[in-house]
N, C-alpha and C positions, 0 to 999 in steps of 0.2 A: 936788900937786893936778892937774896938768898930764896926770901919768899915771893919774889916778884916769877925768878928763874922755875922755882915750883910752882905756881900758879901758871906759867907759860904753858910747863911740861907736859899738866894735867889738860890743859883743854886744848892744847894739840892733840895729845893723845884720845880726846872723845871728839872732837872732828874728825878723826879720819876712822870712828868708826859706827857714823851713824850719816845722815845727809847734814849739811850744812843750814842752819837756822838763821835767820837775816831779816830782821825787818826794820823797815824805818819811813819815815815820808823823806825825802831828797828836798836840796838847796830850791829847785824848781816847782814844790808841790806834789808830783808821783810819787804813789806807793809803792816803795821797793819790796818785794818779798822772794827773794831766793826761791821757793817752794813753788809759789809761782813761772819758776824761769827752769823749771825741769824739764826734759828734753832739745837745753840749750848748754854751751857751755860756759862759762862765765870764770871773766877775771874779778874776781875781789883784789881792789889797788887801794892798799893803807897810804897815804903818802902826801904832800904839806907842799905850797909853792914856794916855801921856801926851803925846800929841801935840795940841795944842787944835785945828787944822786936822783932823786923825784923826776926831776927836769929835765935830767940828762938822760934818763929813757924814756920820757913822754912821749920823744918819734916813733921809738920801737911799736910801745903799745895804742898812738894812735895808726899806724900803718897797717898793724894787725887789727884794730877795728874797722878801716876802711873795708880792707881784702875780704874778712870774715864775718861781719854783723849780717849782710843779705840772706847768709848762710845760716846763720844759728847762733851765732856768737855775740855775748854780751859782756858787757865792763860794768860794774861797780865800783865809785869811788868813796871811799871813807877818808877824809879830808881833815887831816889835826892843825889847820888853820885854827886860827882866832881871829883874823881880821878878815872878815865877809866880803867888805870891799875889793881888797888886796883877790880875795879866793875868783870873785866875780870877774875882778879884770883879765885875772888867766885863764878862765873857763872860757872868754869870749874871744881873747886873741889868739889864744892856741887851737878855738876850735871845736874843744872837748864836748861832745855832744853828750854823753853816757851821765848818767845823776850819779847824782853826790850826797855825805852825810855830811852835815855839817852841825856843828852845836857849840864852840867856839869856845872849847877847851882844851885845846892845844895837844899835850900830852892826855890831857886827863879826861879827852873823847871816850864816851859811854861804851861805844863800841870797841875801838883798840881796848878799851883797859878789860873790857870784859873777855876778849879770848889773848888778853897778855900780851898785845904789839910792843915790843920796848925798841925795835930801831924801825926807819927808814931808808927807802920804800919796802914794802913787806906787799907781796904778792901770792895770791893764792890762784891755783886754777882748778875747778870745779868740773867735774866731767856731768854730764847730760843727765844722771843717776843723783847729782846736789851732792856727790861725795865729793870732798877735799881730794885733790890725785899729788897735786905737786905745790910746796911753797917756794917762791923764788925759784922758779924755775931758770935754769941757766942755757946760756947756749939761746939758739932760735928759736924763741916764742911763737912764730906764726907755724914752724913746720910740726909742733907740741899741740897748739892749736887745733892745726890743717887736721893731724892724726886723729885727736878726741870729737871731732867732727863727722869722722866716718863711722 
């Protein structure tokens, strides 16, 4: 665990001091590439349907995509499902328009394990420049949002 907490420390520590690097094709087919989504701001959402914490602010961060996406604002979902179907059926009845990563290894997603996600949900918010500004941002997301917008 020890080297998992160092492995976190260090690539927090070079995300927030270079742009954010991201790529992948989503559950849908689109190529996601962060670099691509510069001059926008973007949530990176680690986070699993079966995670009750996940779900229990899906409102939050789908409210703030309504309000914000015409504006500039983007979601990224990184999704440590395993069961595609189960992921499918939430994607459609909550709504969730934004892609997703999926590869259906639960903890042991390429992505989480590569910049050291060890809980859920883990949020990032990405200011228009692809740098990391805030992890878990607390408090009002959309008025954090509304701010890295202007």
């Amino acid at each position: 665990m020890a080297k998992e907490k160092q492995t976190a420390r260090k690539a927090m520590a070079e995300l927030k001091s270079k742009p954010v690097e991201l790529k992948f094709k989503a559950l849908d087919g689109t190529e996601v590439d962060l670099a691509k989504l510069r001059g926008k701001v973007v949530l990176v959402d680690f986070w699993a349907t079966w995670c009750g914490p996940c779900m229990a602010e899906l409102p939050k961060v789908s409210a703030a995509y309504e309000k914000f996406h015409g504006k500039g604002f983007e979601i990224v979902g990184i999704s440590l499902d395993e069961d595609e179907v189960a992921l499918k059926r939430v994607l459609k009845t909550k709504k969730i328009a934004w892609p997703q990563h999926f590869d259906g290894r639960g903890w042991e997603n390429e992505i989480a394990h590569r910049f050291g996600i060890t809980a859920l949900p883990t949020m990032w918010l990405v200011n228009k420049e692809g740098m990391l500004v805030e992890v878990n941002p607390e408090g009002d997301l959309a008025e954090k949002i509304g701010k890295l917008l202007k």
